[in-house]
Structures are given as C-alpha cells and as structure tokens.
C-alpha positions in Angstrom: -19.3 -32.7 -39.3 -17.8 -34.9 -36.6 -18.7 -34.4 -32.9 -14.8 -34.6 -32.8 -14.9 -31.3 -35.2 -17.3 -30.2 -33.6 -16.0 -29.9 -29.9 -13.0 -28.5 -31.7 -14.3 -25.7 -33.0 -16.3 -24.9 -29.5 -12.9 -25.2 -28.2 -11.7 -22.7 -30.3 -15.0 -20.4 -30.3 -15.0 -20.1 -26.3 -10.9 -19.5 -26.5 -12.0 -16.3 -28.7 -14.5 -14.8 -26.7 -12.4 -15.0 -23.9 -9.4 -13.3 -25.4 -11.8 -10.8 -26.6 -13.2 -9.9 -23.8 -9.6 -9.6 -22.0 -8.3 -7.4 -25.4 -11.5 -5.4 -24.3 -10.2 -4.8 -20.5 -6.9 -4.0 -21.3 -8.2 -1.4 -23.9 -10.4 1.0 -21.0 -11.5 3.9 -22.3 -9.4 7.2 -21.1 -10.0 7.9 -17.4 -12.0 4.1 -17.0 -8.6 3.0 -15.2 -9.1 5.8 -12.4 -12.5 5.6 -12.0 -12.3 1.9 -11.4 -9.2 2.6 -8.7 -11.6 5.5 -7.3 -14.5 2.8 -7.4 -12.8 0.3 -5.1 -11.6 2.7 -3.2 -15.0 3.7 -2.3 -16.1 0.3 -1.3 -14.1 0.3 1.8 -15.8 2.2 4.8 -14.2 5.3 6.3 -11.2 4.4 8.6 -10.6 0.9 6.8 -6.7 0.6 5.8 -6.0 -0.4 2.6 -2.8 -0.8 1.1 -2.0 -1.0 -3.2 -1.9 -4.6 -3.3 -5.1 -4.7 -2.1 -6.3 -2.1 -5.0 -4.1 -3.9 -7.6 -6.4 -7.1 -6.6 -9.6 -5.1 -7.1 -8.5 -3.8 -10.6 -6.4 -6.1 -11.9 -6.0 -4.3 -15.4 -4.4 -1.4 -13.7 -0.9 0.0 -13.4 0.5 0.6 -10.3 1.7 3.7 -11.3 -2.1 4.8 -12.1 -3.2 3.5 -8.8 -0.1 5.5 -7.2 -1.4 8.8 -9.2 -4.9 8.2 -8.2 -4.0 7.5 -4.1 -2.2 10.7 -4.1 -4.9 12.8 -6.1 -7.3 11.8 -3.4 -5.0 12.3 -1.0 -4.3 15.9 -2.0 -8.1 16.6 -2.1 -7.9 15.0 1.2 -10.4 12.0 0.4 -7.8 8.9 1.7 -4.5 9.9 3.8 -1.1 7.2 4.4 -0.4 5.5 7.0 3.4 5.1 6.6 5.9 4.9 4.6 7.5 2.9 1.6 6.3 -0.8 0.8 4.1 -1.5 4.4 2.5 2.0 3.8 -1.5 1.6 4.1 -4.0 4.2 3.4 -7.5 5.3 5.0 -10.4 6.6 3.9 -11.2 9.4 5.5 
C-alpha cells in the first residue's frame, strides 16, 4: 500500500468516528436531553442569570423547545424563576 493510500484511508477512518460519535449525540437516550439541560443548569450558582442561548451553548444537541419545557418544569417546582419577558428574558437559580 502507498503512504498516499494510506493517509487516504486514515482520512476516511477519522471522518467515521467522528460522524459516529455525532450520530451517537443526536440519538440521547429518552430523558438524556433534560438531564443534560438540568445539568448545566446546575452549574451556575444561585442568583446567576442565565438566559436559553446560554443553555443552547452548553447542550448543543438540544431543542429549544426541550430547553423551554425543562426551564418551566423547574420553574413550576420553583428551582429557577424569569427575569422578564420574551427574547431578553433571563432566568435565576434560586
């Protein structure tokens, strides 16, 4: 084999284990998607405003929808609260 054939198919195996490793991400197991919203969320220290872009940064692989359904869960078990409304809204961990 030729080193040319060879870097080739390196090339080719790295491109793979990538795109299966993304293929894996995409494909959480049920509830993985809220517990990794609910994950980030409890990285930030009590009083820290947050807003959704800054969850859709941490988990990257989640909908915004999922992250809305998961803010308000917490909300109504009165974990985070919003501070605002519409697209500048922020929340808080209380």
């Amino acid at each position: 084999m030729t080193p040319w054939h060879e870097y080739s198919l390196s090339v080719l195996v790295y491109a793979y284990r990538e795109f299966e490793e993304r293929v894996g991400q995409l494909t959480m197991a049920p509830g993985a998607k809220s517990q990794a919203v609910q994950s980030a969320i409890e990285t930030f220290r009590p009083g820290h405003a947050f807003t959704i872009r800054d969850l859709e940064h941490a988990c990257p692989n989640v909908s915004r929808a999922t992250i809305r359904r998961v803010l308000n869960e917490l909300r109504d078990q009165g974990h985070v609260e919003c501070l605002g409304k519409g697209r500048s809204a922020r929340w808080q961990k209380v």
